[in-house]
N, C-alpha and C positions, 0 to 999 in steps of 0.2 A: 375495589381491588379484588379480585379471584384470588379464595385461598383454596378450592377445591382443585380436581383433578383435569379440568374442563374450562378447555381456554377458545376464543376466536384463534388464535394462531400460534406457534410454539415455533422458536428462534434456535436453530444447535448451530452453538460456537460464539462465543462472546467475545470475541475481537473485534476491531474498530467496524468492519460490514456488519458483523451481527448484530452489535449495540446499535450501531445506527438504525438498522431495518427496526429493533425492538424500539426505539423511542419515536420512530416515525409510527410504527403502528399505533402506540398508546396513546399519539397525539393526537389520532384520530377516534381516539375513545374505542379501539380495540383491546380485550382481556388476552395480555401477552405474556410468552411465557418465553425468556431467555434461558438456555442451559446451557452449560460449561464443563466438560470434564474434567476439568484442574482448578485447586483452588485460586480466586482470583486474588490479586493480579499476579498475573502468571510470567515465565518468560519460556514458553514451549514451543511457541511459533512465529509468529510476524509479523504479531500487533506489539511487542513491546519493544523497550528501548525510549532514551528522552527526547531525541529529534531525529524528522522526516523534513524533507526538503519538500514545498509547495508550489509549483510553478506553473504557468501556462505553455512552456516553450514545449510544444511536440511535434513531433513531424502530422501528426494526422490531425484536421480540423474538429473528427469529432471530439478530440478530448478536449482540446484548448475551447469549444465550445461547453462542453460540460463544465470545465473548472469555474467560467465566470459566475454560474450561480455557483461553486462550490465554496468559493471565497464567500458569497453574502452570505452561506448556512454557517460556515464555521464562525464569521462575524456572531449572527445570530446566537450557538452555542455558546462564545465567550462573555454575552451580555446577559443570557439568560442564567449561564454560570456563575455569574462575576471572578471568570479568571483571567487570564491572558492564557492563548493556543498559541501564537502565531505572532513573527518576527521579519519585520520585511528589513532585507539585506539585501534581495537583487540574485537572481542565477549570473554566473556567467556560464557562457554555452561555447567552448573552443573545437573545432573539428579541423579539417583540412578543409581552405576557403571555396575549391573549386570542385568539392565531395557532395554525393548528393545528399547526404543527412545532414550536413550546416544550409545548404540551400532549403531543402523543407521545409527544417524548421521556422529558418528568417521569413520564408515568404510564406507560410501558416499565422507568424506571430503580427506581419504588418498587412494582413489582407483581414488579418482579425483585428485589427486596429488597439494590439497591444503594446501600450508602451514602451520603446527597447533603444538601449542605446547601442548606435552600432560604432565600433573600437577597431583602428587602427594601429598599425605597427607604430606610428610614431606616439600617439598619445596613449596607448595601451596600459603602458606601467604608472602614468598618471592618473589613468583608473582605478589599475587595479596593481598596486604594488608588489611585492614579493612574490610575482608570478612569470614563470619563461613562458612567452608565447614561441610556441615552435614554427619553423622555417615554411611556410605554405600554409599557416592555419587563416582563419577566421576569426574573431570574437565579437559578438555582441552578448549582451547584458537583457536578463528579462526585467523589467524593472522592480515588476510588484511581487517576485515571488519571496521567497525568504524562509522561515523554519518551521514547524511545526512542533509544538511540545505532545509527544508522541501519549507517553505515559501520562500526562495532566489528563490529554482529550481524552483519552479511555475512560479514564475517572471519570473525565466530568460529564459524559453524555449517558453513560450509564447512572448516573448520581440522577440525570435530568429525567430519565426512564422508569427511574423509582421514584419520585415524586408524583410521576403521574399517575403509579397506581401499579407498574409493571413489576413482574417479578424474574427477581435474578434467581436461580440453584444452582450453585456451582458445586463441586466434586460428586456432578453425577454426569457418569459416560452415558452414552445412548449407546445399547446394549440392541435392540430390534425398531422398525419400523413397520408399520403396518399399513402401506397407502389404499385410499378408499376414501367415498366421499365422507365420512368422516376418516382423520389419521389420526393413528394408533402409535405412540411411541414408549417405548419399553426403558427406563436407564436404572441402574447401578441399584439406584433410591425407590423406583416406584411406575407408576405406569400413567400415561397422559393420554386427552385427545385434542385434538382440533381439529377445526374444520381445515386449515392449511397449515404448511408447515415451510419455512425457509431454512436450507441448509447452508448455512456459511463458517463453515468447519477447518478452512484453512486445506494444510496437509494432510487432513484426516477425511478430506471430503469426498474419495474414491470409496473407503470403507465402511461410512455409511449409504453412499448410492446403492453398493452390493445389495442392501436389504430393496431395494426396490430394480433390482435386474439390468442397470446402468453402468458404465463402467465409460470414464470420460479421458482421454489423454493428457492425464495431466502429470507430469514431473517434479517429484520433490527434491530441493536443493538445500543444499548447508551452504549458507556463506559465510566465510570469515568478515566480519567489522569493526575494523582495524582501527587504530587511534596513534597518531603519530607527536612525537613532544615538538613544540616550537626550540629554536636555539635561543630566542629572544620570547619570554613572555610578553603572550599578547599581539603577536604580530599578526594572527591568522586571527585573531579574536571577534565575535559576534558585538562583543561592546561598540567595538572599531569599525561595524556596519562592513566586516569583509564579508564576499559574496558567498553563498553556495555555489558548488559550477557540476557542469558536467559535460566531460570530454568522448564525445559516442562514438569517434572513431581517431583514437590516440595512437601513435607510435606503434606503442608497446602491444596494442591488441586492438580487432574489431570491435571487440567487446566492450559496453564503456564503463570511463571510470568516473565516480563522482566524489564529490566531497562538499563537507557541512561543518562552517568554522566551528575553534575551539569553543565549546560553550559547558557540553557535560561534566568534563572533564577537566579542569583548569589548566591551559596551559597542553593542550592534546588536541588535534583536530582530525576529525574524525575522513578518513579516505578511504576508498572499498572498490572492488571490480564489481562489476553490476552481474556475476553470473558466480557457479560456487559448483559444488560437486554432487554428483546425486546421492540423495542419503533417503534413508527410512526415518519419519518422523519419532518412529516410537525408539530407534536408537541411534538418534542423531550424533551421540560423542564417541561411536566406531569410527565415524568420519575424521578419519585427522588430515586431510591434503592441505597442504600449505601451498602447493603451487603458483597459487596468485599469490603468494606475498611480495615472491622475486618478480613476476610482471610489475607490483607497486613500488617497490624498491626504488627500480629502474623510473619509474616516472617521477615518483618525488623528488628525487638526485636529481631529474634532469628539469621540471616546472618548476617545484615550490624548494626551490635553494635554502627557506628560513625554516625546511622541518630538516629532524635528524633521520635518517634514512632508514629505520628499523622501528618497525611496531613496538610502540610501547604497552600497548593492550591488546589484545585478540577476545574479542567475544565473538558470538555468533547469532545467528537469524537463519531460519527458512524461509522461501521462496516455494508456491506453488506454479508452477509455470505451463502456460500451455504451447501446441505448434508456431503459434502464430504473435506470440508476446501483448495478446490479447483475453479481455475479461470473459469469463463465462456470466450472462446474466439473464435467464432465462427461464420457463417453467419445464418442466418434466417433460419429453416427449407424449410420456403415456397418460400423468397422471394430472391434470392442469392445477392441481391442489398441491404440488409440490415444487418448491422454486427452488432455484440454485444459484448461489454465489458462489463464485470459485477460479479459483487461475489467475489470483493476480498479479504473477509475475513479477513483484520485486516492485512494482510500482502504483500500488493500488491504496496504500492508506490516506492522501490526500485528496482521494474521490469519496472517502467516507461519506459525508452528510449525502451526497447527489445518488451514489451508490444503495443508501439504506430508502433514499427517496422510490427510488425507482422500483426496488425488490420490494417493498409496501405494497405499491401500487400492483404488480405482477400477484401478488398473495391476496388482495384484494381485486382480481379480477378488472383489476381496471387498468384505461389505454396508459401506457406510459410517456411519462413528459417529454421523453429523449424516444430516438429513434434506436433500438438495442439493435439492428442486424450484424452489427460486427462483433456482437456476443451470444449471438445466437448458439445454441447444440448441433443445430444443420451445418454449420460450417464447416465442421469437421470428417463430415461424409465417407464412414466406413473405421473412421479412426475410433469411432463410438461402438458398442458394444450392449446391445440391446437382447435379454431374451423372450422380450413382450412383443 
């Protein structure tokens, strides 16, 4: 274990991408350094909270490719931890039947030879109980997805990363960076180097780039995450194996809405818009729009008849979001010693293990196991901001 100043590679931002990259690294017996500017476990960005939905249903092959190794890491993690992450309940996935994003999806999920049950108007509510399917929808069912315990995993892949020898410092910001073949970072506490460095910083990830002359389009967002009461305990319940779902093009909005049975919260199940308002991370609680609550209002009164129609809790979460509702995963244009995680969009923490697999290997120089072009820095062409 490094107790000195001088590591193979130094990790900013300890959320679910950062932890992972750090325990991927140390598993390959590199001297790693995780850094955190809040003390952990935090709730300032978009790794906390107790449940993430995990599914393979996506409209694009690469992901639903990536997630099947991502299922055997988290397996992995929960044995190595001896915890439980992960709760299989089933997506259900409702859109408009003759829309192209229920089409995608379906023929992504059974050309990828994943298990799904496809749901008719008639047997529908034999499936899936105390749910309106609306007039023209779709539904099938992903079969293996189910929940992810958000906050456990944190804990326990970071727990796995200090066993190996890695080291965590939390409430120190990264104050300067200095790229060059060795990198020079400056925080709060004290001054480091490495030969590489991965930035996985969430909402903060613009304003560390600045030190290296980068500047990436990405959008930060406040979402409201909403929790609504059952009428009947228990009825949306996770005991009761009811599904997560997620409806990407509902009524009420293009935008989609998901949900993740009562489980945190007893008797509360958790429902949210998949989009939120632009906010400043450093002062996210200026942000007060409620606007989507009346879009959810209007969908629960008219789907889930067995919740009461009014948030019973309102927390929140940022979203780092790019043009394209796609990951940034890639090295530095300039500096091939600095990698970037970033922009995941509201849907990136059950790519965790496959994610810190990949940014390992990129900070190590080496080919990576997926093919990253749709997270390229190129993609964005002109949208990026380079003074090198």
């Amino acid at each position: 274990m490094s107790t000195g100043r001088d590591f193979d590679c130094i990790v900013i931002g300890a959320g679910v991408q950062g932890s992972f990259t750090a325990y991927q690294l140390a598993k390959k017996n590199h001297r790693t350094l995780l850094l955190e500017q809040f003390v952990l476990p935090h709730s300032r960005g978009s790794s906390h909270g107790q449940t993430r939905i995990i599914r393979k249903a996506y409209e694009e092959d690469f992901y639903t490719h990536m997630m099947s190794e991502c299922y055997e890491l988290w397996a992995q993690l929960e044995k190595e931890a001896g915890v439980k992450l992960y709760r299989q309940t089933g997506l259900l996935v409702t859109a408009p039947e003759k829309g192209q994003s229920f089409q995608l999806i379906k023929n992504t999920l059974q050309r990828n030879k994943v298990p799904i049950v496809l749901l008719t108007r008639n047997n529908f509510s034999q499936h899936v109980p105390n749910v309106r399917l609306s007039e023209g929808d779709g539904a099938l069912v992903d079969v293996t997805a189910g929940v992810l315990y958000a906050d456990r995993a944190l804990k326990a892949v970071q727990g796995q990363f200090q066993k190996l020898g890695g080291v965590i410092r939390d409430q120190e910001k990264v104050t300067d960076i200095k790229p060059g073949p060795v990198v020079t970072v400056t925080t709060s506490a004290g001054v480091y180097t490495a030969r590489s460095i991965v930035i996985t910083a969430g909402p903060w990830a613009n304003q560390l780039l600045e030190h290296t002359s980068l500047h990436l389009p990405l959008e930060v967002m406040k979402i409201n995450v909403c929790y609504w009461k059952e009428k009947v305990p228990g009825t949306y319940s996770v005991k009761q194996r009811f599904p997560c779902f997620v409806a990407p093009e509902s009524e009420e909005t293009k935008v989609h809405i998901y949900g993740l049975p009562s489980n945190e919260y007893p008797g509360l199940m958790k429902v949210c818009l998949h989009t939120g308002t632009k906010a400043d991370p450093d002062h996210r609680d200026q942000q007060t729009d409620r606007s989507d609550i009346a879009i959810l209002q209007r969908y629960v009164s008219r789907c889930l008849p067995g919740l009461v129609p009014e948030p019973a809790v309102v927390e929140s979460c940022l979203y780092t979001v790019t043009p394209d509702g796609h990951f940034v995963l890639d090295r530095h244009p300039s500096f091939k010693n600095v990698v970037i995680g970033a922009g995941f969009s509201g849907h990136g923490f059950k790519f965790g293990p496959i994610i810190g697999k990949v940014l390992s290997e990129l900070a190590l120089g080496e080919v990576p196991s997926y093919n990253l072009t749709p997270f390229s820095i190129t993609r964005f062409q002109g949208k990026t901001q380079s003074a090198l």
